[in-house]
N, C-alpha and C positions, 0 to 999 in steps of 0.2 A: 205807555205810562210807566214810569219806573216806581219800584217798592217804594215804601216808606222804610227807611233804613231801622227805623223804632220795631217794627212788628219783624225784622230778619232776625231769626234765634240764630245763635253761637253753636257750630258743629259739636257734640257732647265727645264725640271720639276724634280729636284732629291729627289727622296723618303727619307721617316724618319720613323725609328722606335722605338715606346717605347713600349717596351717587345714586346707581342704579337701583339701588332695591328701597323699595319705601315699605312702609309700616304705619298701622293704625296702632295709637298708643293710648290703652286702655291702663288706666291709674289702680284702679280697683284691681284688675285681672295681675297687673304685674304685683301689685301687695298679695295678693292673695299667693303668686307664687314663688314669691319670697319668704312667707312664712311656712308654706308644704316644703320647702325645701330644706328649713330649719328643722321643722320637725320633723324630715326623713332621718335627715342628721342624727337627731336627738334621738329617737329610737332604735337607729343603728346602734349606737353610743351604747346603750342601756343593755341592749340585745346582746354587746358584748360581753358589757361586767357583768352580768347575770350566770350563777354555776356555781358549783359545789366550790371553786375556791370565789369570792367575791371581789371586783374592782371596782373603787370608786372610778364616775362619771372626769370627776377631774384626769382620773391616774389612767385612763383608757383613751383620753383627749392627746396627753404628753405621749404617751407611747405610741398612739397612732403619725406625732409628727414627730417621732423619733426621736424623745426625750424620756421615755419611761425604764425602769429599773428590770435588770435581766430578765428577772422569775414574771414579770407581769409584759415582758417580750415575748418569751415562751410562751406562755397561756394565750395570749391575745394573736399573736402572728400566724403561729402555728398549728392553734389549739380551735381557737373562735372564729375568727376572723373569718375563715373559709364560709362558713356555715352563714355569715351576717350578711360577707356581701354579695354571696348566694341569693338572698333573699330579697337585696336593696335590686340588684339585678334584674331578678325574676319579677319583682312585683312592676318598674320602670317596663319593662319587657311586654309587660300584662298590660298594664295599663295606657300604653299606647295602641299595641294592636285593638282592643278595645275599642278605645277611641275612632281607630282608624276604620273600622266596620262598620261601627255605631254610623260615622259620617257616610261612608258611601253608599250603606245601605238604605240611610236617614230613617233608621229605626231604631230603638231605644233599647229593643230586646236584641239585637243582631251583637254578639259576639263569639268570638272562639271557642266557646262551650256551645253556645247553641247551632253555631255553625255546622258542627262535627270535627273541627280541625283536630280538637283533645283527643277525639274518640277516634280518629283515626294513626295518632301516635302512638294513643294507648294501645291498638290493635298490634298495631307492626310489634311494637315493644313485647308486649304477650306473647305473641305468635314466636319471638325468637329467645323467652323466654322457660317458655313449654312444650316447645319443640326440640329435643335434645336428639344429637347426632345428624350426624349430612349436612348438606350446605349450609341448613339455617344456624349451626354452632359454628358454623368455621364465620360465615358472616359478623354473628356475634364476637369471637372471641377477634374478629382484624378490625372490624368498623366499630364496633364496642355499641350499648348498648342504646345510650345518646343518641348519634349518630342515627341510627336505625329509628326511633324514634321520632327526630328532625324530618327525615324523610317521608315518613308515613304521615306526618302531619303537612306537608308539601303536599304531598301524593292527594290527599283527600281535598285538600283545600283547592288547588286544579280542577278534580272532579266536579266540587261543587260547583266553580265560576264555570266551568265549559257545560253543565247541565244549565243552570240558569241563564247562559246567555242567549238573550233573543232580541237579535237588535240594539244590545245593549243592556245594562243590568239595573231590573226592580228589585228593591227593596222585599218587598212582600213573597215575590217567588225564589231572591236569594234564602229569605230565612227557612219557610216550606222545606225547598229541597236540601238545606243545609241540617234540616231537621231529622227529615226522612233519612241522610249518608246518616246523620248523626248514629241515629236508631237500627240501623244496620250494624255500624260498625259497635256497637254495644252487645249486639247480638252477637256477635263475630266471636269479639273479645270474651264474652259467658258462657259460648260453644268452649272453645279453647280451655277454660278454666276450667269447665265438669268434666271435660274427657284427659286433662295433662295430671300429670303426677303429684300427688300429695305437697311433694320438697318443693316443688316448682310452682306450683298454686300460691305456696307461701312466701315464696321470694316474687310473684307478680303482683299479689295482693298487698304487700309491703308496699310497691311501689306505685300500684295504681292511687293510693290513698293522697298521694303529694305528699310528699314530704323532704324537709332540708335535713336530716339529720346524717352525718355522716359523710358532708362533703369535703371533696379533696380539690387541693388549687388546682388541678390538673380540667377537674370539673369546673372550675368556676372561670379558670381562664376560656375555656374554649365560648363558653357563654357570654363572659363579656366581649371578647372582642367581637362576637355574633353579634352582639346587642349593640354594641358601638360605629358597627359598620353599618348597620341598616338604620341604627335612628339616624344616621349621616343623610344616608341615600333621604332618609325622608324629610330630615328638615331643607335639601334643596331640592325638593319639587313640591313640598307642601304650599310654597306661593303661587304655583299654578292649580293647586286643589282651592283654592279658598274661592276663584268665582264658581266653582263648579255647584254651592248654594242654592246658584239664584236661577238652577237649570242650566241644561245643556247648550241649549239655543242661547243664552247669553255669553255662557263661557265659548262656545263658538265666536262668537261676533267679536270677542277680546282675544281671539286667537289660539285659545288654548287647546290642546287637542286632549278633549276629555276622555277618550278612548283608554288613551297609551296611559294617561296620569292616571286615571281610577285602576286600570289593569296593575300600575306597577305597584302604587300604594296598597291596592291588596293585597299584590305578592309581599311587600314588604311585611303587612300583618301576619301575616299566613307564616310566614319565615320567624318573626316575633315570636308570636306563638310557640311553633317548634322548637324552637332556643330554649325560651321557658319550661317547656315538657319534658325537652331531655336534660335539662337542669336537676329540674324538683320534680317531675312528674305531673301528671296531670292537677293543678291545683286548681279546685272549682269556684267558680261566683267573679274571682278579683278583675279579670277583662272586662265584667257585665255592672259589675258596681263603683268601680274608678272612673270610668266618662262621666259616668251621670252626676258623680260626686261633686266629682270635680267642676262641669256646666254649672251645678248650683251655686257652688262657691265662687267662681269664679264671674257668673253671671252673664254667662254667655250660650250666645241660643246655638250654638253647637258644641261639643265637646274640644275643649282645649287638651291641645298633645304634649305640651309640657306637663300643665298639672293635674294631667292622666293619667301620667305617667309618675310623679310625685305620689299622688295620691294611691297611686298601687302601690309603692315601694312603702310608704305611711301604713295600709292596709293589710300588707303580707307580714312585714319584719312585726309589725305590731302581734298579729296572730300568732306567731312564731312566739312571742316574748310568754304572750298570755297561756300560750298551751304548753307551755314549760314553767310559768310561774304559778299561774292563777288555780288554775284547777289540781285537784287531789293526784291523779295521773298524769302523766305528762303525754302528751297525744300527739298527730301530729299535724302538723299544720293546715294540711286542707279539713280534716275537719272542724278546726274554728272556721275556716272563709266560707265552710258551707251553711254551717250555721247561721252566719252571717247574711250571708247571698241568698238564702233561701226568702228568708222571710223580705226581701228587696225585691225580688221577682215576682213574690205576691202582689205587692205594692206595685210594681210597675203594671201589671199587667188588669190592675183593678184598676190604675188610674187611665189606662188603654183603655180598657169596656166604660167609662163613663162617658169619654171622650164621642 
């Protein structure tokens, strides 16, 4: 007997295809991030004219697309800028790896801070920062300080997937043992700091705090083309993550080989991450509070990688603006995001124990 064509509802999300690749086209999720993308802008903007000399939002718009007046050239190209899209970067950066853990761990607590990835960047960083003389200076002064840092964050993020794999990777024992390197490599790093030298304590402690101040293009390029090459790698294979949802055993039956794509998307995060850390440093919370933001907003029952990645860059340069304008001291950025992120991680983790 055939339906009644009356009682057949209208698909609420109807697919689209050009050529080969098709797409669910969600009305809501794309407004939603079209306006995070606006207001990344817009905070970028602000982040710039903001400083002892003052630019308006207009005069920092025209300069930015190559119409503004010498002296507001200099200040903004030279002067700003570094430091702004340092932060547009790092937070994008942040807030996809984020995302990208969140999903494969299908955990809500699983990101780069809780993983250990930070704690394992920060280690290397320390260790070749308070270790002066012998191999670990000559290291520092040829691969620089980034670098070593990107690594150490690789390095650990490996360890965790090759401890956790058994048969394939949970959720629950990625986070555990991501917890446990976590908590090691903290301990590493706080060994390092009570026995290293006064002058060198304070040049790691500077840096463990996250922070943008004082960046050079030379930093900011190497970041971005980091960041540009791997959200590459991940927006073409993210269409084979997306049955990985509904379980293995389905994403099997559609072909995909859930193995290879979960392995490569965390390497991708994992690499994310390190990009970010040898940026700005370890900056805490924004990996762990831009998916979930961003899901809400967007209304989607996993974390979306676009505006995870919006909503980081929204989240960081924001911080950035507030801990330079708002408060009596000017601080530095990871302690707004931790302020921030703290009290979020409460909240996730209370609405975990009800559950």
């Amino acid at each position: 007997m055939k339906p009644d064509t009356a009682d057949v509802k209208p698909a609420l999300t109807p697919g689209v295809r050009l050529g080969r690749v098709s797409f669910v086209w969600r009305p809501w999720t794309a407004c939603v991030t079209l306006l995070l993308a606006a207001a990344a802008f817009l905070v970028f903007c602000l982040s710039i004219g903001v400083g002892d000399f003052p630019i308006g939002l207009t005069r920092v718009v025209a300069t930015l697309l190559g119409r503004g007046e010498q002296m507001d050239e200099f200040v903004i190209m030279d002067l700003r800028l570094p430091r702004a899209l340092a932060g547009l970067v790092v937070g994008i950066a942040l807030g996809v790896s984020g995302a990208l853990t969140q999903s494969i761990a299908r955990n809500p607590l699983a990101s780069p801070d809780i993983l250990g990835i930070t704690s394992g960047a920060s280690a290397v960083a320390v260790f070749l920062v308070t270790v002066s003389g012998g191999a670990a200076a000559a290291v520092a002064d040829t691969v620089g300080l980034s670098a070593a840092a990107l690594a150490g964050g690789l390095g650990t993020g490996l360890l965790v997937y090759f401890l956790a794999w058994r048969r394939g990777i949970d959720g629950f024992r990625l986070i555990l043992i991501g917890i446990s390197v976590s908590a090691a490599m903290q301990a590493i790093t706080t060994w390092l700091l009570v026995t290293a030298d006064i002058r060198d304590v304070a040049r790691a402690q500077a840096w463990l705090v996250g922070s943008l101040d004082n960046r050079t293009w030379d930093e900011v390029r190497v970041a971005l083309w980091g960041a540009l090459v791997l959200l590459a790698v991940v927006s073409c294979v993210s269409f084979q993550f997306k049955p990985l949802h509904f379980g293995d055993e389905i994403a099997a039956g559609l072909g995909v080989r859930y193995s290879a794509v979960r392995a490569v998307l965390l390497l991708c995060a994992v690499l994310l991450a390190g990009v970010a850390v040898s940026a700005a440093g370890p900056v805490p919370f924004v990996a762990l509070v831009a998916p979930q933001v961003a899901m809400r907003l967007a209304r989607c029952p996993t974390p979306p990688m676009v505006a995870s990645g919006l909503v980081g860059a929204v989240l960081l340069t924001g911080a950035d603006l507030v801990a330079r304008t708002a408060l009596p001291l000017s601080l530095p950025v990871g302690v707004v995001t931790a302020a921030i992120g703290g009290p979020f991680l409460v909240y996730l983790l209370v609405r975990a124990n009800r559950r």
